[in-house]
C-alpha atoms as one frame of an Amber mdcrd trajectory, in Angstrom:
protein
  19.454 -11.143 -28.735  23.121 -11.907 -30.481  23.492 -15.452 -31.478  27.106
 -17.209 -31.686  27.566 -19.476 -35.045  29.646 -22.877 -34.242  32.079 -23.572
 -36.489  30.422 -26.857 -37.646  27.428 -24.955 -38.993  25.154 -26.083 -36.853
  22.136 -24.552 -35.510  23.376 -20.551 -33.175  23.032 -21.303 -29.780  21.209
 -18.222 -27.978  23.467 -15.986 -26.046  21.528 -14.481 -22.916  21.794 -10.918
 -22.739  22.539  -9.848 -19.932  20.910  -8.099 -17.428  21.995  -4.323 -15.371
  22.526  -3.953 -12.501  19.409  -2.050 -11.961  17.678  -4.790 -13.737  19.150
  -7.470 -11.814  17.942  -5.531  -8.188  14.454  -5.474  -9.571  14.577  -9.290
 -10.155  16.388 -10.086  -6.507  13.650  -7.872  -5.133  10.883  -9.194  -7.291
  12.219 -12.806  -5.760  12.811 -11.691  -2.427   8.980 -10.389  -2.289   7.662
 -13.769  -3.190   9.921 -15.422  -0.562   8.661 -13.591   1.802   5.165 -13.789
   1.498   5.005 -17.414   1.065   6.872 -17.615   4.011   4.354 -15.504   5.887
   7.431 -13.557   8.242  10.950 -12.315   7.488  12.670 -15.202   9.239  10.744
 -17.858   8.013  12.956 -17.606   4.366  16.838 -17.468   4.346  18.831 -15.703
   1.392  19.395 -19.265   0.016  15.583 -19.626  -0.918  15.563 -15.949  -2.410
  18.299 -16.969  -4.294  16.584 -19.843  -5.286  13.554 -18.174  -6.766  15.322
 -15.448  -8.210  17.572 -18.266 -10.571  21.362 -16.355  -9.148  23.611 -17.409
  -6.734  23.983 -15.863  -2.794  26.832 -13.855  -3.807  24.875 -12.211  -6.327
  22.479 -11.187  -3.899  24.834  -9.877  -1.600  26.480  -7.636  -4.159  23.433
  -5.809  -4.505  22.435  -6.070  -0.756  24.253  -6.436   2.519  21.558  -8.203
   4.844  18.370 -10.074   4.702  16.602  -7.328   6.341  17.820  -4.828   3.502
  16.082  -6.992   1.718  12.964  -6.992   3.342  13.003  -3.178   4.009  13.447
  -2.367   0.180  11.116  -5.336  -0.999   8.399  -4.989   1.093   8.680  -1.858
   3.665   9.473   0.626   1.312   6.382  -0.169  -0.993   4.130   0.046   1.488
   5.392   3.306   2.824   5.714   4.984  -1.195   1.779   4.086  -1.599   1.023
   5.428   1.571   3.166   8.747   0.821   1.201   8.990  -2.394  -2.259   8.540
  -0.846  -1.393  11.616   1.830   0.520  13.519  -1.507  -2.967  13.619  -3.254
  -5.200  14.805  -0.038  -2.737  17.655   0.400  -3.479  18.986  -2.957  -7.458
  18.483  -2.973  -8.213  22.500  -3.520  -4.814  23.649  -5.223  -6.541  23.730
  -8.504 -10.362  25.219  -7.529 -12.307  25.622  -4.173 -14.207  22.591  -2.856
 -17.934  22.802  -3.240 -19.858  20.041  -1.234 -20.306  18.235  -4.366 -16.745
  18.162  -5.420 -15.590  17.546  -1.659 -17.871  14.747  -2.218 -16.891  13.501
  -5.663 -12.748  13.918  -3.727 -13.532  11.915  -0.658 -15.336   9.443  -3.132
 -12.269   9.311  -4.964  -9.890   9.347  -2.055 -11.346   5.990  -0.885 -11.492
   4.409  -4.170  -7.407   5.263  -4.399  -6.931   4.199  -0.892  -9.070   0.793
  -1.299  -7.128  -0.071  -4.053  -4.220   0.483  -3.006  -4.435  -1.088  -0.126
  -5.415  -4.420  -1.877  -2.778  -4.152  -4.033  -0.578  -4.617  -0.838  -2.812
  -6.655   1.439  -0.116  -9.119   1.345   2.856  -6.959   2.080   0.715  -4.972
   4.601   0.236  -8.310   6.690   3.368  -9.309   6.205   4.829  -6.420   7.866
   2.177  -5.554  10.387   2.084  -9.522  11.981   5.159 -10.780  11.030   8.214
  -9.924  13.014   6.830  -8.151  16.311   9.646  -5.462  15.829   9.669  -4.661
  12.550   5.586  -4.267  12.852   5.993  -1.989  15.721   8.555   0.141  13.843
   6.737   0.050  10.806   3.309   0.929  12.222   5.310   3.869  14.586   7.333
   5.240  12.006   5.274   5.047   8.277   1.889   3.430   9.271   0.786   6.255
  12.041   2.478   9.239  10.750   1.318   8.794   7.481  -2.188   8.698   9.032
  -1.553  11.759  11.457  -0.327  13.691   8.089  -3.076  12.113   6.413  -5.416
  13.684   9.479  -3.098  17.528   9.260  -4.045  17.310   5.616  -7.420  17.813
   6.427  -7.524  20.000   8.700  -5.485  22.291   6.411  -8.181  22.372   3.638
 -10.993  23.109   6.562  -8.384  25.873   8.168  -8.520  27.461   4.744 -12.622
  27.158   4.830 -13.080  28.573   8.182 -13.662  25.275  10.147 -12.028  23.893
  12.631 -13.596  19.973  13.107 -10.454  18.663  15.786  -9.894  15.231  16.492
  -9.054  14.487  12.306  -6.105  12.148  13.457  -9.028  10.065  14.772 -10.583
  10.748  11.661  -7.779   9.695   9.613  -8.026   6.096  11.015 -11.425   5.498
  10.819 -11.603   6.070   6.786  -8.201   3.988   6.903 -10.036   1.316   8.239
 -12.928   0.949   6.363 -11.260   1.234   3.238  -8.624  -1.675   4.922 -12.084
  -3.623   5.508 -13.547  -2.694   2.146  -9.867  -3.825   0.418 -10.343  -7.258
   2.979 -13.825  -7.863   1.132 -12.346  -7.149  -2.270  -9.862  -9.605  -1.707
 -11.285 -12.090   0.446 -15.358 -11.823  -0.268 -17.531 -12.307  -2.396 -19.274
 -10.450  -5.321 -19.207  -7.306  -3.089 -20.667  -4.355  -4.613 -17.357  -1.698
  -4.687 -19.264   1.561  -6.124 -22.182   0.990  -3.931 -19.423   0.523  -0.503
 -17.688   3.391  -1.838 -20.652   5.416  -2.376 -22.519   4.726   1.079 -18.826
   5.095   3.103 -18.203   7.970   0.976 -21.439   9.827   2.052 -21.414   8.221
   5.680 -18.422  10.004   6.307 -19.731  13.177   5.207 -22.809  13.207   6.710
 -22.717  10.437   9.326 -23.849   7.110   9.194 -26.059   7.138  11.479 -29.332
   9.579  12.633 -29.369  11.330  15.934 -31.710   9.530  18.437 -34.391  10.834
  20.418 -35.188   9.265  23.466 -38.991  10.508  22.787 -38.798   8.902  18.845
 -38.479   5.335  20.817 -41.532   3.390  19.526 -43.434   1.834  22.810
């Protein structure tokens, strides 16, 4: 940091540097996220109080953005919908390097979830932000990111058991259920308490594999 000497002698007052422009988005955004989720929905904040938090003036913001909802599509939308992209990105490479045994498609589904749970609690407060704030931005959100990263999520498997000779179906289906216990597993990380994450990882891990649940005999009933 450059310092200016007065002419008195006196003590150099501290010059702040200043910031790029780059630099300066990433500290409107970083403002505009905490706006937003303390205000629980995009039109409970107003550029003023982003402003506010992020220590510039309006016109600041709007050189670097032309609309509150900008705002809210590149501070929360758009990180939501990169971790997402990543999640699927890593599925569709599961066998590029070596063939899946049943204990590596294992150890990768183990894995998978671990990613997915933790990612998703990373964003638990952007994800309900988006998904039950504004009615219309949830709806396009879930339509356009939400679902068709699950449904490539769901083609992504189906690829790898194409390429082993099976054909399971209904992996969109699939897709959501393992979305939603690793959403309810993320919910207990966040919200409950002392829960056991290798253990929940391990049983969902193998439950989804080979079913949670035994097949039931009606003559197995005890009397």
């Amino acid at each position: 940091m450059t310092r200016t000497i007065p002419a008195d002698g006196g003590a150099a007052a501290p010059v702040r540097k200043r910031l790029t422009a780059e630099a300066r988005k990433r500290s409107i955004l970083k403002a505009a996220r905490r706006a937003f989720t303390e205000a629980g929905d995009m039109n409970g904040t107003t550029i003023r109080a982003i402003a506010d938090k992020g220590g510039v003036s309006e016109g600041v913001i709007y050189r670097h953005f032309e609309s509150k909802d900008q705002l809210f599509i590149e501070a929360v939308v758009e990180p939501l919908r990169e971790a997402v992209d990543s999640l699927v990105a890593a599925t569709e490479s599961v066998d590029r390097d070596e063939p899946l045994t049943p204990e590596r498609q294992k150890e990768t589904l183990h894995g998978l979830y671990r990613q997915l749970t933790a990612t998703l609690e990373d964003v638990l407060p952007l994800l309900g932000l988006v998904l039950f704030g504004d009615p219309k931005v949830a709806r396009r959100f879930y339509r356009e990111n939400f679902a068709v990263a699950m449904d490539r999520l769901g083609s992504a498997w189906q690829a790898v058991e194409d390429r082993y000779g099976h054909h399971v179906g209904a992996q969109d289906i699939t897709a959501r259920a393992v979305m939603g216990m690793a959403l309810m597993l993320a919910l207990d990380g966040h919200h409950g308490k002392g829960t056991d994450r290798d253990r929940a990882l391990s049983l969902v891990t193998e439950g989804t594999i080979d079913g949670f649940f035994p097949r039931l005999e009606p003559g197995d009933r005890a009397r």
